[in-house]
MARDO-389105 format. One record per residue (C-alpha): residue in three letters; x, y, z. Coordinates in steps of 0.1 Angstrom, whole numbers, padded with zeros to 4 digits, always signed. Example, Ala and Ser with C-alpha at 12.3 -4.5 7.8 and 13.67 -1.06 7.14 Angstrom:
ALA+0123-0045+0078/SER+0137-0011+0071/
This chain:
UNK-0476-0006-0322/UNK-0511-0017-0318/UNK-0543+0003-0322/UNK-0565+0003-0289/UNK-0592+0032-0295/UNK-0617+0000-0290/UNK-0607-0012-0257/UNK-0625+0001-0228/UNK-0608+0014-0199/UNK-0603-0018-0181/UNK-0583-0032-0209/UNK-0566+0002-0218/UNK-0551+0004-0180/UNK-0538-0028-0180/UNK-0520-0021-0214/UNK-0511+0015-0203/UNK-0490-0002-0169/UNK-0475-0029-0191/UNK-0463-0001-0214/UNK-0446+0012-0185/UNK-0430-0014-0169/UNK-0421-0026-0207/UNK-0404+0008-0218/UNK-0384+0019-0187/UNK-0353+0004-0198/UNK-0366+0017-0238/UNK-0397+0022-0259/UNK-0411-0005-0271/UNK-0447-0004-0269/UNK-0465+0024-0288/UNK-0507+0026-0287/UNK-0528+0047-0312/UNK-0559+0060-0287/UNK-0571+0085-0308/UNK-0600+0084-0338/UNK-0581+0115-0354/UNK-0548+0094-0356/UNK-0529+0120-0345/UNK-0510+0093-0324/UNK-0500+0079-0357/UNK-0490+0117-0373/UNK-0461+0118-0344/UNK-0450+0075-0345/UNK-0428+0089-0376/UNK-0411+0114-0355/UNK-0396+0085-0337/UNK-0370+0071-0358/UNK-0379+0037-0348/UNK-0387+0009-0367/UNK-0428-0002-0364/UNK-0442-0041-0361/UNK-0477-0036-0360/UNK-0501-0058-0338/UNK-0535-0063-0352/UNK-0549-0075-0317/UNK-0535-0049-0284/UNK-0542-0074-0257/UNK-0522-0101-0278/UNK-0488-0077-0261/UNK-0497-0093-0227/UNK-0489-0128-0233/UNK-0459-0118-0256/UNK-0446-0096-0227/UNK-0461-0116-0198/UNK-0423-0126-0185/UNK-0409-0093-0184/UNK-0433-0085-0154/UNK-0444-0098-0121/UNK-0476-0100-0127/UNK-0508-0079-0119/UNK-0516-0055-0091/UNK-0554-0061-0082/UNK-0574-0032-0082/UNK-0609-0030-0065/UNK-0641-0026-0087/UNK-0661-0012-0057/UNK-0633+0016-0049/UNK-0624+0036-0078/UNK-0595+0052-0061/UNK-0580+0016-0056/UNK-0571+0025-0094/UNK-0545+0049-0082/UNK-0528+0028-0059/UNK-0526-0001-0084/UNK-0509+0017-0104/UNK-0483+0030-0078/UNK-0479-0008-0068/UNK-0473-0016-0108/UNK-0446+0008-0105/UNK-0431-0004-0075/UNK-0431-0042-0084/UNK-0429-0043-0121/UNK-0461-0053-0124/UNK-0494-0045-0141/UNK-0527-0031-0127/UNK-0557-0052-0134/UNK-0591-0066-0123/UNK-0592-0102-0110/UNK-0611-0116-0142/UNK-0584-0100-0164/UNK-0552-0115-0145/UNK-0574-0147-0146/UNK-0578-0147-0184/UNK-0541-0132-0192/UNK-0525-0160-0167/UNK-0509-0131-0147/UNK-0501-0142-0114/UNK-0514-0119-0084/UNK-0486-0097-0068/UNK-0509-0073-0043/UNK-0546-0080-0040/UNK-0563-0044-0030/UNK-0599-0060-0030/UNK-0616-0054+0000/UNK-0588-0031+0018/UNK-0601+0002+0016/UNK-0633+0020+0021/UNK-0649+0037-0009/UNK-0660+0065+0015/UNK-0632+0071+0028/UNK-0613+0089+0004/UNK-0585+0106+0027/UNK-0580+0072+0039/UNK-0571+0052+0008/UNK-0543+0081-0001/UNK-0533+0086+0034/UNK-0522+0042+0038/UNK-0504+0048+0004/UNK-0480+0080+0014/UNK-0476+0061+0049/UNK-0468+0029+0030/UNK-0458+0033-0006/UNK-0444+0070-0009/UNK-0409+0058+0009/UNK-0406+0037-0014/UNK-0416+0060-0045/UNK-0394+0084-0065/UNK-0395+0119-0051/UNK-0390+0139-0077/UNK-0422+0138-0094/UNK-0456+0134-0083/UNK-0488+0121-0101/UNK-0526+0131-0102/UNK-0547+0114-0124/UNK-0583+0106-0120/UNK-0592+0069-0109/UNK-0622+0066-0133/UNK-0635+0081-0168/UNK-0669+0086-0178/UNK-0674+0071-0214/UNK-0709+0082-0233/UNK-0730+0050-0241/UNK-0739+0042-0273/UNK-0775+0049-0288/UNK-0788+0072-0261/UNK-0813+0098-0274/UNK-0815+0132-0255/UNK-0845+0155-0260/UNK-0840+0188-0260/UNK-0853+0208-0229/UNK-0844+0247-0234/UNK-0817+0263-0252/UNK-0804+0297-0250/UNK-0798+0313-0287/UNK-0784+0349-0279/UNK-0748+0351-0271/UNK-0754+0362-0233/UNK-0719+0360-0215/UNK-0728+0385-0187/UNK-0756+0367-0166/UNK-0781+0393-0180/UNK-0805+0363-0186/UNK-0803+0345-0151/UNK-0837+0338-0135/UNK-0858+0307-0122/UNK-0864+0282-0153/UNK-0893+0255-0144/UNK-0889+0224-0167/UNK-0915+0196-0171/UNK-0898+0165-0174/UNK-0930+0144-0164/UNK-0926+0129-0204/UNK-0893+0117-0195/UNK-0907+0094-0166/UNK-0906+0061-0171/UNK-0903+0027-0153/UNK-0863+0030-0154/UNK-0845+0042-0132/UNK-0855+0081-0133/UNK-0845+0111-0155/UNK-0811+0127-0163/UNK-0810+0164-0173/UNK-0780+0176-0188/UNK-0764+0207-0195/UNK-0743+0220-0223/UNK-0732+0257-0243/UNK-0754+0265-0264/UNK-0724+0278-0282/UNK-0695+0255-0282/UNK-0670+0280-0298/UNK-0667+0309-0274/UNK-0666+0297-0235/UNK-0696+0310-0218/UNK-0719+0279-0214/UNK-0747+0269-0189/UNK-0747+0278-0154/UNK-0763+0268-0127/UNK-0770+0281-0093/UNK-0796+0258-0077/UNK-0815+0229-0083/UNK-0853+0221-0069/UNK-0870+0191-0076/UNK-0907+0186-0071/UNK-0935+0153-0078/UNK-0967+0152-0080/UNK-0984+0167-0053/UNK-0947+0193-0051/UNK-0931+0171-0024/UNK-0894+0183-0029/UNK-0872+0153-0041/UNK-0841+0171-0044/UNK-0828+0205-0034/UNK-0796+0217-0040/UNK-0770+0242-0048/UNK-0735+0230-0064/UNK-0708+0221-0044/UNK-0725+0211-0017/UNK-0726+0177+0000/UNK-0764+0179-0010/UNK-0757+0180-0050/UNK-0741+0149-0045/UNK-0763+0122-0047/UNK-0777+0136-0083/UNK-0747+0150-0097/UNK-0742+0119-0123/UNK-0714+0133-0143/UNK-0693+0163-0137/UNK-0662+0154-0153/UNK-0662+0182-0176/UNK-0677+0213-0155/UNK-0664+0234-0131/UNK-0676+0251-0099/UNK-0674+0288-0101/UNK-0666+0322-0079/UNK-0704+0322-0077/UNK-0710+0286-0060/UNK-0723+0277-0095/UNK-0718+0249-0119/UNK-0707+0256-0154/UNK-0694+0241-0182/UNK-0681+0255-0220/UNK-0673+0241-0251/UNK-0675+0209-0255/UNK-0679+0203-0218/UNK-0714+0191-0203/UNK-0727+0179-0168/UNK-0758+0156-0158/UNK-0779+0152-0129/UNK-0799+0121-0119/UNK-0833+0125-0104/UNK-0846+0093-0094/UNK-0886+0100-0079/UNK-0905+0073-0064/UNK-0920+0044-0086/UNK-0957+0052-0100/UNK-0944+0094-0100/UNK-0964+0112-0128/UNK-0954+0149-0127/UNK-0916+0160-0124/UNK-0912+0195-0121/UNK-0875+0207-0121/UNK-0867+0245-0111/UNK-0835+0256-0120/UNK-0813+0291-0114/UNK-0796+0291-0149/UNK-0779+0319-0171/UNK-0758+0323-0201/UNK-0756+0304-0234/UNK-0775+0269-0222/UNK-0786+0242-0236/UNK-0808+0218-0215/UNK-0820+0186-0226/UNK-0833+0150-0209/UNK-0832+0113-0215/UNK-0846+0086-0195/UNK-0816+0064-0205/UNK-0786+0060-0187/UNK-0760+0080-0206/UNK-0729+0071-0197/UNK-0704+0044-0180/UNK-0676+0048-0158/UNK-0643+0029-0164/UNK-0611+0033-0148/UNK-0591+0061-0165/UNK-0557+0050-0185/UNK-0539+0075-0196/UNK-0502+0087-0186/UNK-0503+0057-0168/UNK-0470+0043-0187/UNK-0451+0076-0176/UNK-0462+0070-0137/UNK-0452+0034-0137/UNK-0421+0034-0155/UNK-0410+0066-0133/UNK-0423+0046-0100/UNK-0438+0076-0093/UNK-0473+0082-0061/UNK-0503+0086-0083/UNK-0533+0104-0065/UNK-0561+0121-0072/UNK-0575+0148-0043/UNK-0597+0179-0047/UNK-0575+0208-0034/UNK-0604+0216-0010/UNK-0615+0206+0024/UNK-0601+0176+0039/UNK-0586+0161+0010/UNK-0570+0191+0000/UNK-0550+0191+0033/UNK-0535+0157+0027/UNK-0527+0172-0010/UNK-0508+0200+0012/UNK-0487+0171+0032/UNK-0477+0152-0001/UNK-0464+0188-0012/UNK-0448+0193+0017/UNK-0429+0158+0015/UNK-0407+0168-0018/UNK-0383+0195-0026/UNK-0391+0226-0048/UNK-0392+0223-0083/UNK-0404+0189-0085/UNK-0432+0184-0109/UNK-0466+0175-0102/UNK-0477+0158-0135/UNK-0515+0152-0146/UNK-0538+0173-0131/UNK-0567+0183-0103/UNK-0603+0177-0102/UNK-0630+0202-0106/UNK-0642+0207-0070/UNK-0644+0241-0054/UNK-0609+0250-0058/UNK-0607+0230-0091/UNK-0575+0245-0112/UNK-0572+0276-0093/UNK-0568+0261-0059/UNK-0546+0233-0074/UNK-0523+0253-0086/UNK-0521+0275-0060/UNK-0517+0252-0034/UNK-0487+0233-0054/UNK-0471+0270-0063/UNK-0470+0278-0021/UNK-0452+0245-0020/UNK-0426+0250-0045/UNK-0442+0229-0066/UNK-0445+0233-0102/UNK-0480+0216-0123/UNK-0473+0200-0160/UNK-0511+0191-0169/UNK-0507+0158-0181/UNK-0534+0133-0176/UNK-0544+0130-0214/UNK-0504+0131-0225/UNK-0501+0094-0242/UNK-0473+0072-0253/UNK-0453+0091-0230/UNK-0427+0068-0223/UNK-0419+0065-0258/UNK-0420+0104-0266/UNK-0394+0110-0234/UNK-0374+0080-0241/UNK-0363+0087-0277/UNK-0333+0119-0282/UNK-0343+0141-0311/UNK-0322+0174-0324/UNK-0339+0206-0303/UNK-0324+0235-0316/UNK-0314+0267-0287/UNK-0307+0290-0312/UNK-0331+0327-0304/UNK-0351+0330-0339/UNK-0342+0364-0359/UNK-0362+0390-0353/UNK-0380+0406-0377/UNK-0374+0445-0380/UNK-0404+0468-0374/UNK-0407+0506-0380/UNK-0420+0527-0344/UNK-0450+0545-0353/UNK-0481+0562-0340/UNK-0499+0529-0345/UNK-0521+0498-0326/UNK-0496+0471-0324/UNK-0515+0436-0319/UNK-0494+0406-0304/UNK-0516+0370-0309/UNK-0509+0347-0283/UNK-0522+0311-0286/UNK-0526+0296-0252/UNK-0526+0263-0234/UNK-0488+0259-0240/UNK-0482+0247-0208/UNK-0502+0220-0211/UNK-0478+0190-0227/UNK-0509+0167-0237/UNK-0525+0201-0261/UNK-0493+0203-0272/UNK-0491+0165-0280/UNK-0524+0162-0292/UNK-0546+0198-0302/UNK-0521+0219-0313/UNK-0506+0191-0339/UNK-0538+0191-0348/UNK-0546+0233-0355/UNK-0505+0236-0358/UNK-0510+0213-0396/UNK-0536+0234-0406/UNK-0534+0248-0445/UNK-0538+0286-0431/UNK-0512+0288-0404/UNK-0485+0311-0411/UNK-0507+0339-0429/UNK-0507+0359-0403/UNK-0480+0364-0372/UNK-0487+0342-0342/UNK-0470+0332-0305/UNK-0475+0297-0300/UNK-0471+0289-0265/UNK-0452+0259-0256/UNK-0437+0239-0224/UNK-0402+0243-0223/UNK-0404+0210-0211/UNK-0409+0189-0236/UNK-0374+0191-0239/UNK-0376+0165-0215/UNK-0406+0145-0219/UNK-0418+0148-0253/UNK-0377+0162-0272/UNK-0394+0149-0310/UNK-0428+0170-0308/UNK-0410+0201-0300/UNK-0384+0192-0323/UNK-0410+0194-0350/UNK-0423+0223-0342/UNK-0393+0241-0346/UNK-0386+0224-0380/UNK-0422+0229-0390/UNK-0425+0268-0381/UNK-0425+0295-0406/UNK-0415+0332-0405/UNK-0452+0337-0387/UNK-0448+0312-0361/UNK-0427+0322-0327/UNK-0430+0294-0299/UNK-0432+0312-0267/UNK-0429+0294-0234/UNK-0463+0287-0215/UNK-0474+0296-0181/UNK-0452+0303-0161/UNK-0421+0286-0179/UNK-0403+0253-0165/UNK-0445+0242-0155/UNK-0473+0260-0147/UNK-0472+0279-0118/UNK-0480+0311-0101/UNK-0444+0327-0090/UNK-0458+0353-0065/UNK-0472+0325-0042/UNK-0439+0308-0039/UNK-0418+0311-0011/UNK-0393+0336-0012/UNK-0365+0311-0005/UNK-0373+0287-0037/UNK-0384+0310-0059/UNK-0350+0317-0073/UNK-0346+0274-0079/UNK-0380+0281-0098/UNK-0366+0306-0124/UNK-0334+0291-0127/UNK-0352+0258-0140/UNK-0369+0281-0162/UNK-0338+0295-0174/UNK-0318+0260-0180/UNK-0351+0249-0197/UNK-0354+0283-0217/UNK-0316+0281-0229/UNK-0320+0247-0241/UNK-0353+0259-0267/UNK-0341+0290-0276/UNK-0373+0309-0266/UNK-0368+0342-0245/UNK-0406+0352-0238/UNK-0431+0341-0215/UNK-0465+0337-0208/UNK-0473+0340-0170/UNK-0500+0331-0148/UNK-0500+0349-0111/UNK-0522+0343-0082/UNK-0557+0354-0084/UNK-0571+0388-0064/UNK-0590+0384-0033/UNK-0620+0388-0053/UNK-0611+0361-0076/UNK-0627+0381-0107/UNK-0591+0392-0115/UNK-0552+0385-0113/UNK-0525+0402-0088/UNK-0497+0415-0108/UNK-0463+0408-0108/UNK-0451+0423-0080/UNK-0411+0433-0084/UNK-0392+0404-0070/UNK-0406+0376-0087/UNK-0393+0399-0120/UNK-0361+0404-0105/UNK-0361+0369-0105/UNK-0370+0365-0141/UNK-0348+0388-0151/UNK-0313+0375-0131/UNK-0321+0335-0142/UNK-0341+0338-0176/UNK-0332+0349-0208/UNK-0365+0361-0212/UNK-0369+0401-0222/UNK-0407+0403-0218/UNK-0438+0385-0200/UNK-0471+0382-0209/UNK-0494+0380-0182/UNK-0525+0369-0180/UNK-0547+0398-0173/UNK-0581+0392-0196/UNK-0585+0435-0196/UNK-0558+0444-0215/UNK-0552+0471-0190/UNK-0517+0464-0174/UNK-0481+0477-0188/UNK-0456+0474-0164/UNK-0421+0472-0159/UNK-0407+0458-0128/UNK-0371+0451-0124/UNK-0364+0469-0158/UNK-0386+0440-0180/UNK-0412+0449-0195/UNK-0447+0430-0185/UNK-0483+0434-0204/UNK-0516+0417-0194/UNK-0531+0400-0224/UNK-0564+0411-0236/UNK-0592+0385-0243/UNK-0623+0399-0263/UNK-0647+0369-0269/UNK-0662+0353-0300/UNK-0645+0348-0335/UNK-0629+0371-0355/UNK-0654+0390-0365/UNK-0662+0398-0331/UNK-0632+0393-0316/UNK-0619+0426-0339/UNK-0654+0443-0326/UNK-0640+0438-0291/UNK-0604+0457-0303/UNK-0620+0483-0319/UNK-0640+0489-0286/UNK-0607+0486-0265/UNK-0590+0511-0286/UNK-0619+0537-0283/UNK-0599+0564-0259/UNK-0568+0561-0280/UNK-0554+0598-0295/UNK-0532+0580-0320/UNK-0501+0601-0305/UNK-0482+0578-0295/UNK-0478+0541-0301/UNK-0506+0518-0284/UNK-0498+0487-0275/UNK-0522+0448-0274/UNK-0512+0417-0264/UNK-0545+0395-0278/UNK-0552+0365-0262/UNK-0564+0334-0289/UNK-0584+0306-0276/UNK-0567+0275-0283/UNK-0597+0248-0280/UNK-0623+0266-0305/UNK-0598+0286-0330/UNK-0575+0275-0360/UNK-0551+0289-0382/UNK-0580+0302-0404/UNK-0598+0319-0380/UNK-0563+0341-0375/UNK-0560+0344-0405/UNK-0594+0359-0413/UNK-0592+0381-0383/UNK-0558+0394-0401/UNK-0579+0402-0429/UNK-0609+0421-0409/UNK-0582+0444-0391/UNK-0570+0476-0410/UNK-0552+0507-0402/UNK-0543+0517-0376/UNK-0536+0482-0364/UNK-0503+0460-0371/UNK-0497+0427-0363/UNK-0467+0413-0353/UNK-0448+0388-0333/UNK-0444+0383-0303/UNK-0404+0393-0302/UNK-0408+0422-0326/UNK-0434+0436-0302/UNK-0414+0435-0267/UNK-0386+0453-0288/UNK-0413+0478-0300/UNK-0426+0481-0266/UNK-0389+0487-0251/UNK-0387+0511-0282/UNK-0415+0527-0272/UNK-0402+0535-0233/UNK-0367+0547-0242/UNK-0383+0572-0262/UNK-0410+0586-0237/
């Protein structure tokens, strides 16, 4: 085991592809990447026995002979990262740059320098599934960004404009001028970045167009985002999104910076921007951030010899993403993740779900070959249900999410699942059913580690994200019988369930009554939670009951304001019924807990399995 938080991204992909190569045959080589240690809270979980390394890179020359030697990526073409590390697989080697094989005495297997075009995107992916995918596995698929975008050290940002009312509706969108002429300096321009102005609830800055003006108001830049002409000054958008709206946003903790570079001896900087909700906008005349190549779940990929890309589902790129799909059978996992172009998460998915293809977001999941590689004890036993009395009352269901996604469940949810408060109040704790597979100790634990409170409930849309109703009718059936091998083995019989989104994209289609039918004949599942954001959908296609979760926003306090509104036409003569949706990035445990405290009569908490029984209670008797 070796700590390797300090290493930049160059040294952490090399050790990431030796890691791989190193563990296929068993684990051997376990990293800690993470400040918060929460690497080192699952290493017990292992069962193995621990020699520690005080220096990471030291593993090279003590494994050196178990590999080839090293794959050479190409600095200039980022996406040459990718392919490196499909070679690594491929020829037991590592991926590395041409000063680390020097320095490590790693002899050169493939030397990608100079071979592809940075441009040329579509290009460097295609020569890899002409010329690498036969030899490839074919029953999983990578995507995993090239490069990361690490903040540098010392940079001071001054604040610009922030927005201090909770505005989540766009009630505060107009044309914001900003002078950024203080900012100017003889470097090499100004950066303007924007963040939420309120990390906690999802609702951050967006942006609809940018105009850029010095001196004299010749226009320097003009822009709205997504277009080929936000390009060249969009520096980092790593952790925004493009909207319905052909806007930029970002929330939480998530950011995004544009460049503006005027010409030398410029005085005045004028920047005019179309911007709404909770912003905050601030400037630096300091380069903010570098960009390194991106190592994680790189250990999985090579060990697996699995194709590693990285295509936006959109435009031309997202049609070779369609042919790679098209090259595999159904079910087989696409593991890591898409970028946040147009189509970013929605179009991803979707596009993999018409395939057959299921998504396990796992670009941040570490260690991965040592979590899959050692057994532990999974228990398929349903939990008891606790007993509940049918009554005239609001029953509330609290649903964390993100379950489907096997790195929060490595790595966030250790981290709210240890908190002191968990368990005061009765919560579903989404899960992949997966991990069975890939990660058999962390869900181990969290079984062990539950209490009477605690139900794990599988994620969307069981056996790996997807959205059923865009499958094919011929492999939808292999889709839920996966789910129900997978569901069998964890003993969990509910689901939450993501479906395609409406033409209008401000909303979901429901599940229509074969892909239930489905459910129902190859699951063990007796209810499904969709995702639905109103609250305003009970149905029960094929006989199973299905309710759209209900997301009010803010904390608890407001989160209960948001119920109580919800609940305003309600007679109280007859049983109403609330599947709440919890954010899993900005609550804990104690923020449950003091919502359980805020609610009162005439509303009951209660799992997630004493509420479908309710629920079917409640339909026998109408």
């Amino acid at each position: 085991m070796a700590d390797v938080q300090s290493l930049d991204g160059h040294d952490q992909l090399l050790l990431t592809t030796l890691q791989g190569v190193v563990n296929r045959r068993r684990p051997r080589l376990y990293f800690n990447f993470d400040a918060n240690d929460v690497d080192l809270r699952w290493l017990p979980g292992t069962g193995a026995s621990v020699t520690r390394h005080d220096n990471a890179l030291d593993l090279v020359a003590l494994y050196r002979n178990e590999t080839r030697g090293a794959i050479l990526h190409d600095p200039d073409v980022p996406d040459s990262v990718n392919v490196a590390t499909t070679l690594a697989g491929l020829e037991n080697a590592v991926a590395a740059t041409a000063e680390q094989a020097r320095e490590h005495r790693l002899r050169t297997v493939v030397d990608l320098r100079g071979r592809f075009d940075a441009n040329d995107v579509v290009g460097t992916y295609r020569w890899q599934l002409d010329h690498l995918f036969p030899r490839c596995t074919h029953t999983l698929l990578a995507g995993l960004p090239p490069t990361r975008t690490v903040r540098a050290e010392g940079v001071r940002w001054g604040e610009i404009a922030r927005e201090t009312a909770r505005v989540r509706d766009a009630s505060n969108r107009r044309i914001r001028t900003f002078d950024l002429s203080a900012e100017l300096s003889d470097g090499d321009g100004v950066y303007l970045r924007f963040q939420d102005s309120f990390g906690e609830d999802g609702w951050g800055a967006s942006v609809g167009s940018v105009k850029v003006t010095a001196d004299d108001g010749r226009v320097i830049a003009a822009f709205s985002p997504g277009t080929a002409d936000e390009v060249p000054h969009l520096f980092d958008g790593s952790s925004s999104s493009i909207g319905d709206n052909a806007n930029r946003f970002c929330d939480g903790d998530g950011y995004f910076i544009y460049h503006f570079a005027p010409p030398p001896g410029t005085r005045r900087l004028l920047v005019e921007v179309d911007l709404w909700n909770q912003y905050l906008v601030s400037a630096t005349a300091t380069a903010p951030t570098r960009v390194e190549p991106f190592p994680y779940f790189r250990d999985y990929v090579v060990a697996g010899r699995a194709m590693v890309v990285w295509l936006p589902p959109s435009g031309g790129t997202g049609t070779l993403l369609d042919e790679i799909f098209g090259r595999v059978e159904p079910t087989t996992p696409y593991a890591g993740w898409f970028s946040n172009d147009v189509a970013g998460e929605w179009g991803g998915v979707d596009r993999a779900s018409r395939h057959a293809v299921e998504v396990v977001p796992a670009d941040f999941y570490m260690n991965g070959t040592v979590h899959a590689g050692i057994p532990a004890k999974i228990s398929d036993k349903v939990r008891s249900r606790p007993k509940a009395a049918l009554r005239n009352r609001v029953y509330l269901t609290l649903t964390v999410g993100e379950g489907d996604n096997i790195q929060y469940c490595q790595r966030r949810m250790r981290t709210i699942w240890d908190h002191p408060e968990r368990g005061r109040v009765p919560v579903n704790w989404t899960v992949s059913p997966l991990l069975a597979d890939i990660g058999p100790a962390l869900l181990a634990h969290y079984q062990a580690t539950a209490t009477d409170n605690d139900l794990l409930i599988a994620g969307p849309s069981g056996a790996g994200y997807t959205y059923p109703g865009a499958w094919p009718e011929d492999a939808l059936d292999a889709y839920t019988d996966l789910t129900g091998r997978f569901l069998r083995r964890t003993g969990m019989d509910l689901v939450y369930a993501y479906n395609p989104r409406n033409a209008a994209g401000d909303g979901w289609v429901p599940f229509e009554e074969r892909v239930v039918r489905s459910y129902r004949e190859h699951t063990p599942l007796r209810g499904i939670i969709q995702s639905w954001e109103t609250g305003d959908l009970l149905t029960r296609p094929a006989g199973m009951p299905v309710i759209g979760n209900f997301y009010p926003q803010g904390k608890a306090a407001e989160y209960r304001d948001g119920l109580l509104r919800h609940i305003e036409g309600w007679d109280g003569t007859a049983p109403l019924f609330i599947a709440g949706a919890v954010n899993a990035w900005s609550w804990t445990p104690g923020d449950i807990a003091e919502l359980g405290t805020l609610l009162e009569d005439p509303f009951e908490i209660v799992r997630g399995d004493t509420f479908f029984d309710l629920v079917n209670r409640a339909g026998q008797s109408s």
